[in-house]
N, C-alpha and C positions, 0 to 999 in steps of 0.2 A: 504494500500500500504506500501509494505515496506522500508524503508530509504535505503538497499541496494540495494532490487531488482526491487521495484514500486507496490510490490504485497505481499501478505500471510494477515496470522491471526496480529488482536488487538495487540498479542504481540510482536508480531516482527515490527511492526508499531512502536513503542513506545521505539525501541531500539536505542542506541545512533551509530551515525554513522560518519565519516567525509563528507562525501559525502549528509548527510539529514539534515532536517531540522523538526521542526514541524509546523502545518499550524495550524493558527489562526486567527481568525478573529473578529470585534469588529462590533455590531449594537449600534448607538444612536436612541432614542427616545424622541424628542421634546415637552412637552407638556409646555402649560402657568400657572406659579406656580398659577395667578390667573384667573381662565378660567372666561369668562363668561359667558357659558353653561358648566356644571360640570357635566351634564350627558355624553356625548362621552367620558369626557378625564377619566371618573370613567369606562364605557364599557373597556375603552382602557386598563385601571391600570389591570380589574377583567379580559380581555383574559392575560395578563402577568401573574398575579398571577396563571392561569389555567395552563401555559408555566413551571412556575419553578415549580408546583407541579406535574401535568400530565404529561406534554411535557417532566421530566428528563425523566421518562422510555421508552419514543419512542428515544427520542435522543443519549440513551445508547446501545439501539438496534442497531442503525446506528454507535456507536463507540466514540461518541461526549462523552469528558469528562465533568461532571456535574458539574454546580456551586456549590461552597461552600457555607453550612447551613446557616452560618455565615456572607456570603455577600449575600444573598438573605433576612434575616433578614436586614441587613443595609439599604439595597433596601427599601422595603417596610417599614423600620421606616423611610425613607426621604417620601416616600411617605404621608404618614398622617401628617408627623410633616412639609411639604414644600408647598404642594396641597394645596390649602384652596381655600374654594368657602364659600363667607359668613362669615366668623374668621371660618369657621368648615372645618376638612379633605376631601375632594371628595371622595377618595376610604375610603369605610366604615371596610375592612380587612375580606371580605367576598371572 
């Protein structure tokens, strides 16, 4: 959609307008830094991990801008270095 008209291409979506805006949105996900079943919350980590690796090219498809390299790395070094089940990381970086 685009900021003037509510419609066209990617690029004109993305154009600056007084009248637009851009639309953004934020998910949290909850988990217990120390679970005590460490299998779901590792299920839970490795569908994410499948998200920022698979999921960018559906989600570029639909127009969604991808996260950066850099903050999905962040991501998942909180994961192994915050997760612990036992003194060990839950998600194994698979």
């Amino acid at each position: 959609m685009s900021a003037k008209t509510g419609s066209g291409p990617p690029s004109e979506r993305s154009r600056p307008s007084t009248r637009g805006w851009p639309i953004t949105g934020a998910s949290f996900i909850l988990v217990y830094k120390q679970p005590d079943d460490a299998a779901p919350v590792n299920e839970a980590l490795k569908f994410f991990a499948w998200a920022y690796k698979d999921g960018a090219s559906m989600a570029a498809e639909l127009d969604y801008v991808p996260l950066p390299a850099a903050l999905i790395a962040q991501v998942k070094k909180t994961w192994t270095s915050q997760i612990t089940s036992g003194g060990r990381p839950v998600w194994s970086g698979q």
